[in-house]
C-alpha positions in Angstrom: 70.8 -19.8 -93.8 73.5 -20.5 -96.2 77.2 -19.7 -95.2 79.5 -18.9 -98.3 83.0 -20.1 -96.2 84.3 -23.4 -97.6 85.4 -25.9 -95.1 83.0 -25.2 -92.6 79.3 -26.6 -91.8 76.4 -24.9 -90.6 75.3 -25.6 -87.3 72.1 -24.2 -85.6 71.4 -24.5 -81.8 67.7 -23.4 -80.4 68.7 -21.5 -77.5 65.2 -20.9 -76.0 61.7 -22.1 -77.2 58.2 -21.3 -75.9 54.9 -21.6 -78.3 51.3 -23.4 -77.9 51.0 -26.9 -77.9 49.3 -28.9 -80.4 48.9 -32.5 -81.9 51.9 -33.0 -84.3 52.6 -29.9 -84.2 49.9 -28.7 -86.2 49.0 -24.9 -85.3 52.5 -23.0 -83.9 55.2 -24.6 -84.9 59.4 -23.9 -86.0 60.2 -26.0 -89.0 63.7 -26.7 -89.7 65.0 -28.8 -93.0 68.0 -29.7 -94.1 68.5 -27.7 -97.8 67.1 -24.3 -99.3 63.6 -25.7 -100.6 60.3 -26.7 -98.5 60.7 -30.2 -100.2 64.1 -30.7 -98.9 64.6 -33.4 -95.6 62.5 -32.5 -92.8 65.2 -32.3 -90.2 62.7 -31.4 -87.2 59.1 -29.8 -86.2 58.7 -28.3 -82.5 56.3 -26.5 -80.9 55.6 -26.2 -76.9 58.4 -25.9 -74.4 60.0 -28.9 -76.7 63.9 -27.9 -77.4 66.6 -29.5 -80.0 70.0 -31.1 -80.1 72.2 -29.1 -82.0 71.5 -29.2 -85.9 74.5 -30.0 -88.3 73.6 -29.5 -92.0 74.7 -32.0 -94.5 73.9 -29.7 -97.6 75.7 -26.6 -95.7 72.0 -24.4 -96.2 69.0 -24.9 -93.2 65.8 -23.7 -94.4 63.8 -22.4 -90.9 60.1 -21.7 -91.3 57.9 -20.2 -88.3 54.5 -20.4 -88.5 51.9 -19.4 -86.3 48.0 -18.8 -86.1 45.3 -16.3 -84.8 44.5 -17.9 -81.3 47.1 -18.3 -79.0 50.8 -17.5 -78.5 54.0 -17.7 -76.9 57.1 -16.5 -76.4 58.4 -17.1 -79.5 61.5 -18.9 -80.0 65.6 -17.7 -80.1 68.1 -19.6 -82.4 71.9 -18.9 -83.2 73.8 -20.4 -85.9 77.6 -20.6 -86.7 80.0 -22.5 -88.9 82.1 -25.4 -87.5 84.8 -26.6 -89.1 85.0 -29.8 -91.7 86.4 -32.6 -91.7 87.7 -33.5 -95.2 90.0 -36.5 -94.2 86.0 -38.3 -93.6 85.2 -38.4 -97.0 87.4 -40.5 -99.8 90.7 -39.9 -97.4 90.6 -36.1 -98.2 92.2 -37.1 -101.8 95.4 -37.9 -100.0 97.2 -41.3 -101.2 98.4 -42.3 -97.5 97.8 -40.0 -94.4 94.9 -37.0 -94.2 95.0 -34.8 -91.1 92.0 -32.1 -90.5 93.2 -28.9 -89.9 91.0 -25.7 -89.2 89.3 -24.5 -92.2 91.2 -27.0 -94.1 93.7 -30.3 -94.1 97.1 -31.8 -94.7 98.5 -34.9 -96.4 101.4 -36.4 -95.3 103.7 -39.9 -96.3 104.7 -43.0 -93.9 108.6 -42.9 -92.9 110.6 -43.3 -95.7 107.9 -41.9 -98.6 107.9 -38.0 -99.6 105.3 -35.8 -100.5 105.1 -35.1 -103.4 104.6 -31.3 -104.9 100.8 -31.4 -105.3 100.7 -32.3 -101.8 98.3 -35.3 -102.1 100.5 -37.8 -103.1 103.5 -39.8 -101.6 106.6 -41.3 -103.2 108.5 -44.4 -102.4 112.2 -43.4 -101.5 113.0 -46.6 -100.8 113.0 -47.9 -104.3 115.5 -47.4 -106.6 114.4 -45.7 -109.8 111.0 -43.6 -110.2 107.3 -45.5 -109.9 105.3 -42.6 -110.0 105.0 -39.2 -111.7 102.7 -36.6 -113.1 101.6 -36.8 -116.9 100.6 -34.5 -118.7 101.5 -35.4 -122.6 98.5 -36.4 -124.4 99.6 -39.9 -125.0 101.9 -42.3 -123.1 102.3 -45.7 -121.2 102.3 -46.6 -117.8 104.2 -49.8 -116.2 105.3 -51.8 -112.6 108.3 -51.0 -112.0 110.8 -54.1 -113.8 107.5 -55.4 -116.3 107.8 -57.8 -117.8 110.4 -59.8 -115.4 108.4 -58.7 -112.4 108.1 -56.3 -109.4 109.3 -56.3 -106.0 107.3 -56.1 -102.7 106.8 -53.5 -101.0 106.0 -50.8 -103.5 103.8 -47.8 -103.3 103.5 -46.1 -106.8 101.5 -43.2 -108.1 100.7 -41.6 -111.5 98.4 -38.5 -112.0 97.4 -37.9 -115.7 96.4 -34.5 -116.6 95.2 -33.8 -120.1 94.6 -30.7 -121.5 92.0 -28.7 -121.7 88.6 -30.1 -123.3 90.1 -33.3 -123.1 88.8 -36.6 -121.8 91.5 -39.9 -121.1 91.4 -43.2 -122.3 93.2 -45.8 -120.2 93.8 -48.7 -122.0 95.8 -52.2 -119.8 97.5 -54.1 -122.1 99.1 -56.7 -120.2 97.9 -57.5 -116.6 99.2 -60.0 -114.0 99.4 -59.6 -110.2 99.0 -61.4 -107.2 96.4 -63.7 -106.9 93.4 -62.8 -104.7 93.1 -65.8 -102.3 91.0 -64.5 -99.1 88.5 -66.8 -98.3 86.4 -66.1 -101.6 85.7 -62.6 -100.9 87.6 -61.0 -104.2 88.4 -58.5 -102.5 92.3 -56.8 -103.7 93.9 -56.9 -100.7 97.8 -57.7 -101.3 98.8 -56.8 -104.6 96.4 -54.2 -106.8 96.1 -51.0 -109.2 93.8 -48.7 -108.0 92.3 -46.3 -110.3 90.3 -42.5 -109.0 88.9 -40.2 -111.3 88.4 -36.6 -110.0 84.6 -37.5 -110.5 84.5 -40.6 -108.6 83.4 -40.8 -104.5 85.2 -44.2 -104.3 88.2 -45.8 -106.5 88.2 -48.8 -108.5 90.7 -51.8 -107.5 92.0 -54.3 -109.9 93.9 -57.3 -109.1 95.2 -61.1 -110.2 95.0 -62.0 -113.7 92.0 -60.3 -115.3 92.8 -57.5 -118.0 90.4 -54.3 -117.1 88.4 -52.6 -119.2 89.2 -49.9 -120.8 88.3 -47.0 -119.2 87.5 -43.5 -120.6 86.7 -40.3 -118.1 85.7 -36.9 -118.9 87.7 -35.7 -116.2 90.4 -33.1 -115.6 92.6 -35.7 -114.2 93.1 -39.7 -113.5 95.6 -41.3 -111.0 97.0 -44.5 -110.3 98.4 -46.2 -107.4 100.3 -49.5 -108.0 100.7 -51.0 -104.6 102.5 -54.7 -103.3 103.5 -56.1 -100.4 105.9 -58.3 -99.5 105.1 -61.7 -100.4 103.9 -63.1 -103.5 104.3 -61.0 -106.8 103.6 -61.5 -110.3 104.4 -60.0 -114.1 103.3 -56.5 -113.3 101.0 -54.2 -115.6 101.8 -52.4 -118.6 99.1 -49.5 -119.9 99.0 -46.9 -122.1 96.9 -43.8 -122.3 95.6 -41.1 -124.5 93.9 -37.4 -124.7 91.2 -37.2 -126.7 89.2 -34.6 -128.1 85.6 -33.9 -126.2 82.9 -33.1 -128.8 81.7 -29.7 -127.9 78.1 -29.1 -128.6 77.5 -25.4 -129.2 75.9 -23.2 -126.2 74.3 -20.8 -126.1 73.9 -18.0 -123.4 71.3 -14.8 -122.8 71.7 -12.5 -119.7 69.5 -10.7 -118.4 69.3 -7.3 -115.9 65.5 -6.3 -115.5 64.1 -6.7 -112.2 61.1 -8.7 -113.9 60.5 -10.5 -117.3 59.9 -13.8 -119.2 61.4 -15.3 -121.4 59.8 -18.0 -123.8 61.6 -21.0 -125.2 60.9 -23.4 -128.2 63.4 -25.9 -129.7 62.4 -25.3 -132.7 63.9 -21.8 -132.9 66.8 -22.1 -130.6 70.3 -22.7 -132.8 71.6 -24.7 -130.4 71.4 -28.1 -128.3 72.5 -26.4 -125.3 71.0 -23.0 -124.2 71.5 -20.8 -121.0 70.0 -18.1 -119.4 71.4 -16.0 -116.7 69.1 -13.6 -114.3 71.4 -11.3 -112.5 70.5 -8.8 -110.9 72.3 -6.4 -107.6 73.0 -8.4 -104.9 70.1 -6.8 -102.3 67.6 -8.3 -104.6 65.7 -12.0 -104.1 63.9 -13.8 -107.6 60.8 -15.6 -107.6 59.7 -17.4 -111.0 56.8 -19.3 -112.0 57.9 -22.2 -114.7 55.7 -24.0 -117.1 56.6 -26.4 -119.8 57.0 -29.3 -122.0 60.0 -31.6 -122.7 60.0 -34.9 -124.9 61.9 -37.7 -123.4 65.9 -36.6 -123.0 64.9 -32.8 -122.7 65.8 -31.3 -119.2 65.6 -27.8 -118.0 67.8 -27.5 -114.9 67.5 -24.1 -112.3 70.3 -23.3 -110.4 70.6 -20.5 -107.3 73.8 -18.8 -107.8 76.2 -21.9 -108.9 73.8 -24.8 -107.2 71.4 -26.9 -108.0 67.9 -25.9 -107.1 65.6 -28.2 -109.2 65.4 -30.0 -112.6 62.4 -29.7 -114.8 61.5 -33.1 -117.3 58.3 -33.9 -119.1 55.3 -31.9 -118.2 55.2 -29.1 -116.3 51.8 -27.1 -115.6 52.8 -25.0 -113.2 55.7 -24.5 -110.6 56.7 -21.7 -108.4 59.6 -20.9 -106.6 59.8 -17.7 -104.3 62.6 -15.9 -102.8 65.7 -17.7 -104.5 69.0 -15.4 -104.7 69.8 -12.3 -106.9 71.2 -14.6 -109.6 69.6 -17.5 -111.5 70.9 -19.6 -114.4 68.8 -22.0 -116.6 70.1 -24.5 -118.8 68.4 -26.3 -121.3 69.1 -29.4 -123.0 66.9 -30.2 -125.9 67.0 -31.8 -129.0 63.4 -32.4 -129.7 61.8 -29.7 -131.9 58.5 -30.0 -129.7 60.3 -29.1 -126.2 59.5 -25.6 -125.3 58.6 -23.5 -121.7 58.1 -20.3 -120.3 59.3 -19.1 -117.7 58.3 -15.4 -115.7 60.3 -14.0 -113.0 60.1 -11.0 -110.5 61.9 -9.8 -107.6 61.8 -7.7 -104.5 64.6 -5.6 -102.9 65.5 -7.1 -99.7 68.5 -5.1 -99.4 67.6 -3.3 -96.0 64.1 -4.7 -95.7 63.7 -7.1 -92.8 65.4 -9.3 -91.3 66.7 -10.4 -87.7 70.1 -9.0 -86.0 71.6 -8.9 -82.4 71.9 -6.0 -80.1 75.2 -5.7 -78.7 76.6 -2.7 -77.1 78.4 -1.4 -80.6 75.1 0.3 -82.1 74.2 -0.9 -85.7 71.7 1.0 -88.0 69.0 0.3 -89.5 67.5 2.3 -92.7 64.1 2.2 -93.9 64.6 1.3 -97.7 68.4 0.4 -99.5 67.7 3.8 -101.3 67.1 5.6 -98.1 68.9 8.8 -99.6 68.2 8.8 -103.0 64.2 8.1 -102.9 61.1 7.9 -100.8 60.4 4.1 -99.8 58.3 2.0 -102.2 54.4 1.6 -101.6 52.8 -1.2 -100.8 55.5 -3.6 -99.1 55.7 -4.8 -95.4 59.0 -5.1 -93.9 59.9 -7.1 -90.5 63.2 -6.2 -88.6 63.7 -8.5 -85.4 66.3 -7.2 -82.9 67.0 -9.2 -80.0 69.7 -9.3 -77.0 70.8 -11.5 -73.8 68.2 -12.6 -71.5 69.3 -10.1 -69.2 69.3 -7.2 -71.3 67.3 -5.1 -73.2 67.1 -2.9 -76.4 67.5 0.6 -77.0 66.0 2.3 -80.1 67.5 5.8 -81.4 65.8 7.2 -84.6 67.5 9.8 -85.6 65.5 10.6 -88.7 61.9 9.6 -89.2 59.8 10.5 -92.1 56.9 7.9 -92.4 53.5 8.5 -94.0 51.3 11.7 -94.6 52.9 15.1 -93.6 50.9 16.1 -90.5 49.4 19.2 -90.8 49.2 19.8 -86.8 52.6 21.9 -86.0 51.9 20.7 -82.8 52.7 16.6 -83.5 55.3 15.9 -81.4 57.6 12.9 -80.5 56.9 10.6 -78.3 59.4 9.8 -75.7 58.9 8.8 -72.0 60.9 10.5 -69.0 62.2 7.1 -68.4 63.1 6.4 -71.6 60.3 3.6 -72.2 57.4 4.5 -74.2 54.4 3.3 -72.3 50.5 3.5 -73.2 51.2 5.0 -76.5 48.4 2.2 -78.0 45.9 5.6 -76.0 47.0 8.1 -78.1 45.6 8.8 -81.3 44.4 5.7 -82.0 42.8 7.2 -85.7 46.5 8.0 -87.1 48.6 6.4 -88.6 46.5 3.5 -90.5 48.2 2.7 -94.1 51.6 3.9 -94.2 52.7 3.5 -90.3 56.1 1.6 -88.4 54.7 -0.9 -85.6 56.9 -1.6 -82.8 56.0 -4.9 -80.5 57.7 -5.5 -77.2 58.2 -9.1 -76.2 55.3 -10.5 -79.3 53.3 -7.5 -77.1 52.3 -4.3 -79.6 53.3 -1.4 -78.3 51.7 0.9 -81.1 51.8 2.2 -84.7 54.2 5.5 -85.3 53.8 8.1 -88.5 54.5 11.7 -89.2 51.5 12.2 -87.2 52.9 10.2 -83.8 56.6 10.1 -84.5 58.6 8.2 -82.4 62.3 9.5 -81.1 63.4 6.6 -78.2 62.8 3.6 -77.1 63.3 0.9 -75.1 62.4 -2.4 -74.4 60.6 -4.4 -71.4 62.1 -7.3 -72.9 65.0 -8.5 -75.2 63.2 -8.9 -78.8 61.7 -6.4 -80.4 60.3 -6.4 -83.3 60.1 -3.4 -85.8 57.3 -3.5 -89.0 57.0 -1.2 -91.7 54.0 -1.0 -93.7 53.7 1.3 -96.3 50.7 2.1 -98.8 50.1 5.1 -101.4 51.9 7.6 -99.1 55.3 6.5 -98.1 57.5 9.4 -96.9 61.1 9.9 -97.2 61.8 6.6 -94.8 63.6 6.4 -91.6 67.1 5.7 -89.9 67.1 4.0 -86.3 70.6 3.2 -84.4 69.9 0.3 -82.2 72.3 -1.3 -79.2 72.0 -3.6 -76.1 71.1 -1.6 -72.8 71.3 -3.6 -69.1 
């Protein structure tokens, strides 16, 4: 589960939970960890009766893994999920210099009386001073002072800068002269009166400086720097006077291949490649998921990093035999970095189209639909795939199945095959009938985790519905597929 909205979390609540018990959880069980791989944290394992505190994921994706064996069973379990908003102020202030408020789907920054916001919106400046302390830079050299260096500053100042240099650029920040307040707090060092404080868009925390030491110089490959002067109202000393300057990034060359076909390899070796830096891009329509097997050999400072979409799934270093990754997303990027003529790999990939092939959904009283195949009008449905569809309601409700086409399987060649549909609407003992059709391409329906029977053009199957509030539709198709079918689904009481 993996929501795309930005400034929410993911949080998953089990709602209702019945399976058979066993030691740790060994034979039935609903896994649940914290990240989109099955080596990411374990957040919980529960089988029984057992339930869970709501679930908050701290990567923003749960991976959920059911797993059940041949002996006994249960009820199953029924989980909802939804996005909760974030709260950006709890990590590094939310960027803000002074005051961070959390706001739905986002936040605000805001200034102590007598301080203004400043345009950006994350910075305040001091009103109360006479003359300007802060300001945004964006020449690729200039210097940086306290306000009256080199007599010295006043209390009570709150100054910012923001460096921005230009593209492909990284800043050098160079003190030349440095003298503040001393730091006299019980021998702790910690800058608590007088200090420059110094954030790089790439850094969780910011770095204080204070008394008489002259910082290092400090060089990010960032797309900005800021610094905030601040004093109180006691002590003071010289003040600081820096200087700073844009310079160039050394660009390694990249390269870049992209590919379209649903399955392929592609085989790597140093050797041949013309550049340091090589990518390759798998994309493919959106309906479809990638699985790839990797195997390789990187000297030492060789990496080969995988990435789902725009995040990172895993990095590969050293020696590889053999890894395998299934189901991942409809796009995949690798990037190599290699400078040793020995690194090479190969790497295979294949998908599925998952477009309209399984998955769970809620009844409600709106119907939704339900096709067989994501070419349902263009082709007949591929052979040899199995396909799950889960529907499932209120506690107190029940669903209601409408197919209003059906084409599944051999033609039968009996005029007299004819739908199946109950007086009452609920199709009972159908398991009786015919029990020698319908045995490699067929649709199963199951009531409650009970199977109510397999359906093809030789048993079609017009209405039904449910005992219970799950049910649970599987497709299973061989060398003779048919045309596919359409089902409307809805919540019944």
């Amino acid at each position: 589960i993996q929501p795309d909205m930005i400034g929410y979390v993911l949080v998953a609540r089990i709602l209702d939970v019945q399976l058979p018990t066993s030691d740790n959880c060994s034979s039935d069980y609903l896994e649940i960890r914290d990240g989109p791989t099955r080596d990411s944290p374990l957040v919980t394992r529960i089988c029984g009766k057992k339930g869970a505190d709501a679930i908050v994921s701290a990567s923003g994706t749960l991976r959920i893994r059911f797993r059940s064996d041949t002996l006994e069973a249960g009820r199953g379990f029924l989980l909802e999920f939804e996005t909760e908003d974030l709260d950006e102020c709890v990590t590094n202030n939310g960027g803000c210099s002074h005051y961070c408020r959390n706001t739905v789907g986002s936040y605000e920054c805001s200034c102590p009386s007598g301080m203004t916001l400043s345009q950006r919106g994350d910075y305040c400046i001091d009103s109360t001073v006479s003359g300007s302390c802060s300001g945004i830079l964006t020449q690729e050299t200039g210097v940086i002072a306290s306000m009256g260096y080199p007599t010295g500053y006043i209390g009570g100042l709150s100054c910012y800068w923001m460096i921005y240099p230009p593209p492909s650029h990284q800043i050098q920040l160079t003190f030349h002269d440095f003298n503040l307040e001393a730091v006299e707090h019980e021998g702790s060092g910690d800058c608590l009166y007088d200090y420059v404080e110094v954030t790089t868009s790439s850094d969780t925390l910011p770095t204080r400086y204070c008394g008489q030491s002259l910082p290092d110089t400090i060089t990010v490959n960032s797309t900005r720097i800021s610094l905030r002067f601040s004093s109180d109202a006691m002590l003071a000393g010289r003040g600081f006077f820096a200087s700073y300057t844009a310079l160039v990034k050394e660009v390694q060359p990249v390269c870049s291949e992209r590919y379209s076909a649903v399955t392929g390899a592609i085989s790597y070796a140093r050797r041949d490649a013309k550049c340091d830096v090589t990518t390759f891009v798998i994309a493919l329509p959106s309906s479809f998921l990638i699985s790839y097997r990797y195997q390789g050999s990187l000297e030492a400072g060789g990496e080969v990093s995988v990435y789902r979409s725009n995040k990172l799934l895993t990095s590969y270093t050293g020696t590889t035999s053999r890894s395998r990754t299934n189901a991942l997303s409809s796009t995949v990027k690798i990037t190599v970095n290699s400078t040793q003529p020995e690194d090479s790999f190969y790497f295979t990939w294949k998908s599925k189209d998952r477009g309209l092939c399984g998955g769970s959904r809620r009844a409600t009283r709106t119907p939704g639909n339900i096709f067989s195949h994501s070419t349902y009008n263009e082709t007949d449905i591929a052979p040899f795939q199995t396909c799950t569809w889960t529907l499932f309601t209120g506690s107190q409700s029940r669903v209601l199945l409408n197919f209003l086409a059906f084409d599944v399987g051999v033609k039968s060649r009996d005029r007299r095959a004819r739908d199946v549909k109950s007086r009452d609407r609920r199709a009972r003992d159908v398991r009786s009938r015919d029990r020698r059709a319908c045995k490699k391409t067929y649709l199963e329906i199951s009531d409650g985790g009970k199977k109510v029977g397999r359906f093809c053009n030789s048993r079609k199957l017009a209405v039904y519905e449910s005992q219970t509030h799950s049910v649970k539709i599987r497709l299973v198709t061989r060398q003779d597929t048919g045309h596919g079918f359409h089902v409307k689904y809805s919540r019944v009481t």
